[in-house]
N, C-alpha and C positions, 0 to 999 in steps of 0.2 A: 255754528254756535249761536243760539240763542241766549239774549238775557232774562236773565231771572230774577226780579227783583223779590226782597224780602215777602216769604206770605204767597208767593205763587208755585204751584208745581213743576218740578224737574221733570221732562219728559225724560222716561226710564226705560227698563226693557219690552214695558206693554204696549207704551207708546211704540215703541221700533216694529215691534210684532202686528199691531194694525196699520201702519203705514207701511209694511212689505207686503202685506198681504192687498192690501189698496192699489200696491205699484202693481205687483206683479199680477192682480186678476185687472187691469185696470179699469177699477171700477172708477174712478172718479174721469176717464178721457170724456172729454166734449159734456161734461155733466154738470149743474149746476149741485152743490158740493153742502152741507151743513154740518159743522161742529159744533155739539154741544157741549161746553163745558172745558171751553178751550184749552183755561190755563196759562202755559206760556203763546200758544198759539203753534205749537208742532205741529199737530194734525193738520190744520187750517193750510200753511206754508206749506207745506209736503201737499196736499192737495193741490194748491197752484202749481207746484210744480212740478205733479204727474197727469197736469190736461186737465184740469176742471174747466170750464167753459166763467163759473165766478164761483166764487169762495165768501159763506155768511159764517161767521164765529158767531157764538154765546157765551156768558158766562155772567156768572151770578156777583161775583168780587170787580170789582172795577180796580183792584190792581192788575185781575188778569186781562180785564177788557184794554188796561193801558200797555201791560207787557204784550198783547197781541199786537195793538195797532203800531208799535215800536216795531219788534220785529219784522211783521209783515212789511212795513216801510225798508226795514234796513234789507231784506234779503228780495228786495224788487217782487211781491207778491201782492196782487189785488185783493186784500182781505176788504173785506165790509163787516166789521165789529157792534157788535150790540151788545149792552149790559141790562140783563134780566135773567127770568128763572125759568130754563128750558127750552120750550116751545112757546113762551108767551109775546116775545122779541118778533118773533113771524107767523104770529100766525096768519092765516090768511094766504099764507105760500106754501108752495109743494118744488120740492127739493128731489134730483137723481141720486142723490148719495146723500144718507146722515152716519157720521161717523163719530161715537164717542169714549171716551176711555173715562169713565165715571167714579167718585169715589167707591169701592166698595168693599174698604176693610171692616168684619165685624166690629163695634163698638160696647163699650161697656151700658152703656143707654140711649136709646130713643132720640134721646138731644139730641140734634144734628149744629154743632157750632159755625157759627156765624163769621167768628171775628177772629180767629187761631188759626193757624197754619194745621190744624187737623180738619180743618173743615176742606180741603185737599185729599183726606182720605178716610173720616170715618162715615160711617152709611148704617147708623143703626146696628138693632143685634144680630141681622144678619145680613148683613153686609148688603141688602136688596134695598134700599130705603129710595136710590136715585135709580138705580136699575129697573125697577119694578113700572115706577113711572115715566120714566124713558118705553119700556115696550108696549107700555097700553097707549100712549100717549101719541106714536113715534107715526102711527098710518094717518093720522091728521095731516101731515107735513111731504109725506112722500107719493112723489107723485108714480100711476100706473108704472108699472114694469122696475120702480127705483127698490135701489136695497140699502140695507142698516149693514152696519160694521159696528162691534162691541165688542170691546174685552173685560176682560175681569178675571180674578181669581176664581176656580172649581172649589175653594171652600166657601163662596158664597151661592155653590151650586147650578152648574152650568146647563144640567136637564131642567131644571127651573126656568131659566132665561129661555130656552128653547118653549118649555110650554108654555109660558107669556105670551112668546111672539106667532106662536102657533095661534092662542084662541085672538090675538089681534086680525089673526087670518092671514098672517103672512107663512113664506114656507122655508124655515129656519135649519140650518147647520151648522155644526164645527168644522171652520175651514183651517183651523192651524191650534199647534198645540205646544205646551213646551213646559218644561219642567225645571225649577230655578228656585235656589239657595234661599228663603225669607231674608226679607231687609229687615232694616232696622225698626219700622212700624209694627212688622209681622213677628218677629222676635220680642219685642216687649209685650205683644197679646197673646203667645203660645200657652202662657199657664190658661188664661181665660176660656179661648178659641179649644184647648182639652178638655178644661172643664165641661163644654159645653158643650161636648165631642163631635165639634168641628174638625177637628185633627185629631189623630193618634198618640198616643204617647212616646216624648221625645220628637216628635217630627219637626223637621226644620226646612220641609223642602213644600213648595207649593207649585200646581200646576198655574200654568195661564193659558186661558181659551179666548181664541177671536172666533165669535159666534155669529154668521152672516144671514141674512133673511131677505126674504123679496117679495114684492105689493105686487099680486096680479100675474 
């Protein structure tokens, strides 16, 4: 159980579907580990505890950088936390594993908010806003042979994310996939996300893709 204070993300079913997929290829054994966009600090935690050799968090909210440094302490896990935006907290470092579960529900505008608990999950009109620069961004940080771990929603378009991380020149796939009821974020954006035909009419259900890639 981790805490979650007011304003930080609940790690959900996405979260569980990059961290299985983390455990079971393991990629984080003996690797020096990078979350971006921590949150509560799930990912981060689940990486020490499937063999990271060290574990560096990010996040842009310094409540999540405070609920990480909490947790990581409460469940005996070497996090090293930083508050900043992205890659800017290390650069300078090259990381075996960057793993992020990124805002990225369509949004009705551009704005990407700061200071609301949507700033946890909206990402622009097409839901690519932190995605996009997580995969151009992402071979600065990774060192030879290391791989990226992402998931997201297929209505912010998952051969997108692939051909991102393709012309970053990394060599990208769908390593899991799964198909799951919209929550409550995705249920209040269904008339929009149609409108926009991101979805079908009437749909209620959304795919999630962990989409893996590797430097070299």
């Amino acid at each position: 159980m981790l805490l979650r204070p007011p304003g930080v993300y609940r790690a959900e079913g996405d979260t569980q579907m990059l961290t299985d997929v983390m455990r079971q290829g393991g990629f984080a054994i003996g690797r020096e580990v990078l979350d971006i966009g921590t949150g509560s600090g799930a990912l981060a935690v689940s990486a020490a505890r499937a063999g990271a050799r060290s574990v560096t968090a990010v996040d842009l909210s310094l409540r999540s950088v405070v609920a990480t440094w909490l947790n990581s302490r409460l469940h005996g896990a070497a996090v090293s936390v930083h508050r900043g935006d992205l890659f800017v907290p290390v650069a300078g470092r090259r990381f075996g594993l960057v793993v992020a579960n990124p805002p990225y529900v369509p949004a009705p505008t551009e704005t990407l908010p700061r200071h609301r608990m949507s700033r946890c999950w909206d990402a622009g009109p097409d839901g690519r806003a932190l995605l996009d620069r997580i995969c151009a961004g992402v071979t600065d940080v990774l060192a030879p042979g290391g791989d990226v771990l992402l998931v997201h929603s297929a209505v912010c378009d998952t051969a997108m994310t692939l051909d991102a991380l393709a012309r970053a020149g990394l060599v990208a796939q769908v390593l899991s996939r799964a198909t799951v009821p919209f929550g409550p974020v995705m249920r209040r954006r269904a008339a929009l996300l149609e409108a926009r035909g991101m979805i079908r009419p009437g749909q209620s259900f959304e795919e999630l893709a962990v989409v893996g890639a590797r430097h070299g």
